[in-house]
N, C-alpha and C positions, 0 to 999 in steps of 0.2 A: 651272600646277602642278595634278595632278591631285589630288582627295580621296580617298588610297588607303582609309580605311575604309568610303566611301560605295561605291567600286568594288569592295571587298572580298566583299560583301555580295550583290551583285548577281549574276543567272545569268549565266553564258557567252553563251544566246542573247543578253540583252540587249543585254552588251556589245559582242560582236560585231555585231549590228546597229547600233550608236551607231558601228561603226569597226571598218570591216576588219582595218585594219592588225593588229588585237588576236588575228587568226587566226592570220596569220606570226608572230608573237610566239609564240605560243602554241607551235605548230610548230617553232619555233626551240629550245624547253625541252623537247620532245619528246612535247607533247599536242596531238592530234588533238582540235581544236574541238565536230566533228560529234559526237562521244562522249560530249558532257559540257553539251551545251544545256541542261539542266535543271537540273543543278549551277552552286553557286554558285563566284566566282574560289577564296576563301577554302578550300573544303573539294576544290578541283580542286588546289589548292597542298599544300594537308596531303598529297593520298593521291600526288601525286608528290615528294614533299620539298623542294617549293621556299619559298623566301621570298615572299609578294604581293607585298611593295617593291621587291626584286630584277627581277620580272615588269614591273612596275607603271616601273620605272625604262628597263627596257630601251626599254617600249613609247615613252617620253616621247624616248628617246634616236633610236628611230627616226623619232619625228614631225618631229625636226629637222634630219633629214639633208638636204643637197642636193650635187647632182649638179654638177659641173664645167660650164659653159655651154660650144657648140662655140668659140665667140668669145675664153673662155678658153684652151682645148686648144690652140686654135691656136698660141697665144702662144706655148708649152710647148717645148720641146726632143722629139724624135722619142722619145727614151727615157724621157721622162715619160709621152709618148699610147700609147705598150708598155705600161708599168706598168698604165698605169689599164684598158686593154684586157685584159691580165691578170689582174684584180683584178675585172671585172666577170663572166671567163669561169666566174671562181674562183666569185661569186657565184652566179649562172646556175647551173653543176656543183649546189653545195654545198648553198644554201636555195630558190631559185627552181624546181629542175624537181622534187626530190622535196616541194614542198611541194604542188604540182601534182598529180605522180602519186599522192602521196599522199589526195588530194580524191577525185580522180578514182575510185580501188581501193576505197575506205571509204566514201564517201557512200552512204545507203543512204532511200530515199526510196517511200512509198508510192505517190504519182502515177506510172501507167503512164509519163504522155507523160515524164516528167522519169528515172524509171528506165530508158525504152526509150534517151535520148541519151546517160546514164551506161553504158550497155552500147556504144555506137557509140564512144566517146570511149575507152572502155581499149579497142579495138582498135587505133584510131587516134592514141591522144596518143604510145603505146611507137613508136611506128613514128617519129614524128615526134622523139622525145627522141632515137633510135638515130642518126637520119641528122644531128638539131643538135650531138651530141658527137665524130662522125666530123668534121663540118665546122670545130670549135673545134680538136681536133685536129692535122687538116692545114693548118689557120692558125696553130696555132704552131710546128708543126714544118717549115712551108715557110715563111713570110713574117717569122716572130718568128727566127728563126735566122739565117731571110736579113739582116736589117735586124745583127744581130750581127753576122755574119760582115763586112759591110761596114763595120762598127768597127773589127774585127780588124783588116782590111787596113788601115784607116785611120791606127792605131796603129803601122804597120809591122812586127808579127806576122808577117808572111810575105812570102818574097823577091818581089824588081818581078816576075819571070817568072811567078810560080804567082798572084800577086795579078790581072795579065791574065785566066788563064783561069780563076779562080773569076767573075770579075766577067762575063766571056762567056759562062757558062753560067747558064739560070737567072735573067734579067735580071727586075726588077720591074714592069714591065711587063707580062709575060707573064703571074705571077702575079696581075693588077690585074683583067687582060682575062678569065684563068680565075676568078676571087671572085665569087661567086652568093653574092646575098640568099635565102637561105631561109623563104620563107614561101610556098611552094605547101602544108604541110602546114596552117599556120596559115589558108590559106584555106579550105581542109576543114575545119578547125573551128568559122570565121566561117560557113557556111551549114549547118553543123551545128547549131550553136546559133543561128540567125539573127542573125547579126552581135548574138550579146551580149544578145539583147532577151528578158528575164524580165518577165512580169505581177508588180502592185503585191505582189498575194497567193501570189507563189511561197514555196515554203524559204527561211531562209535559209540553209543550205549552199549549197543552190544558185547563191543571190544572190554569195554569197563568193567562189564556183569562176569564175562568167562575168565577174567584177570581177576575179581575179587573171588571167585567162587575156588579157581583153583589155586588162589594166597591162602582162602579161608579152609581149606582143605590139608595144605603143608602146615598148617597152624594146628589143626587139628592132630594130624600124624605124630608131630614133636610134644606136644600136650598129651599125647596117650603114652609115650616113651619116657617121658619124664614120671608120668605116673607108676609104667607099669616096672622101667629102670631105677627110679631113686624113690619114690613116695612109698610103694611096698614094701620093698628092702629095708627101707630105712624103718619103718612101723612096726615089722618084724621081730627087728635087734631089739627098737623099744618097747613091746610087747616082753621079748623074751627076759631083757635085763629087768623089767616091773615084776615079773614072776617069780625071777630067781629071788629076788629083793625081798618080797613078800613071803616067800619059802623060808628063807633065811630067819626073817623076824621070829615067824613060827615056831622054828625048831633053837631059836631062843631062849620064846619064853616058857 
């Protein structure tokens, strides 16, 4: 449990250098860290009308979170590894990229060498957030729909005949074989910043931005694995047992 009067009290820089995390929080209530280093939590709470303990709670709420292990997912029914995929794109979308772009747009730094890579990175990060939203996209509206529709049919929603030729077009595999990991842009930005490597005496906004972008990067990696290890596989078997299933009725009636 934290000592919210003792945190109260204390600047933004500080805190945030004792723990990132207290950036996304920050972010999350609609303050921009980099703006308020010198300000303490206390009177960064007054001029937005927030609660400290409110802040102070949230932060505590996220230090406790954890993520589903793949070992779990597996376990999971195919509409549960949907949901959570879901739920993470929803993430990513909602606090993850603009908290990102937001660093990136705002940070404002006297060091040449650190402002000249802040100007190379809003070129480059919009390019790279354009092409990961199109990608989240046409993965729900080709593969999340797909994996539906093959419910549908499952349900007997739709006659043997037409359940044939939805199942023959569009098979998941083809989608599995088209699904690209996305990180050629993320490797533009690993030798942009040299793979993440700040001196002891950089900013810390700085320090903040190359810690969230190479968190948001390992997040990424385990989110393509989880897809391309359990969500295809698993779509696969379901694809395949809807067709035997449907074969079956066929050569019934």
């Amino acid at each position: 449990m934290l000592n919210h009067k003792d945190i109260e009290k204390r600047p933004i820089k500080e805190l945030v250098s004792g723990n990132y995390v207290f950036a996304a929080v920050l972010h999350y209530f609609g303050i921009s860290f980099f703006q308020y280093e010198q300000s303490s939590l206390q009177d960064v709470c007054e001029k937005h009308r927030i609660k400290p303990k409110q802040l102070i709670h949230e932060l505590e709420s996220w230090a406790i979170r954890k993520e589903p292990s793949q070992e779990e997912l597996f376990l999971r029914p195919i509409e549960v590894l949907v949901a959570y995929l879901k739920k993470k794109h929803y993430y990513f979308l909602r606090q993850e990229l603009p908290f990102l772009s937001n660093m990136i747009a705002g940070i404002q730094v006297p060091e040449k060498e650190y402002s000249s890579i802040l100007a190379d990175l809003r070129i480059l990060f919009p390019l790279f957030v354009d092409d990961f939203i199109h990608h989240i996209h046409e993965e729900e509206s080709r593969v999340f729909n797909r994996i539906e529709l093959l419910h549908n049919i499952e349900e007997g929603e739709f006659i043997l005949k037409d359940s044939v030729k939805i199942l023959e077009q569009s098979p998941i595999a083809s989608l599995a074989d088209a699904h690209e990991v996305h990180d050629d842009e993320m490797e533009g930005i690993r030798k942009l910043t040299n793979n993440y490597f700040l001196p002891e005496n950089a900013p810390v906004s700085m320090k903040v931005l190359y810690n969230e972008l190479q968190v948001f990067e390992k997040e990424l990696i385990i989110h393509a694995q989880i897809e391309d290890g359990l969500l295809f596989p698993k779509a696969i078997e379901l694809e395949k047992d809807v067709l035997r299933n449907v074969r079956k009725k066929i050569s019934e009636n």
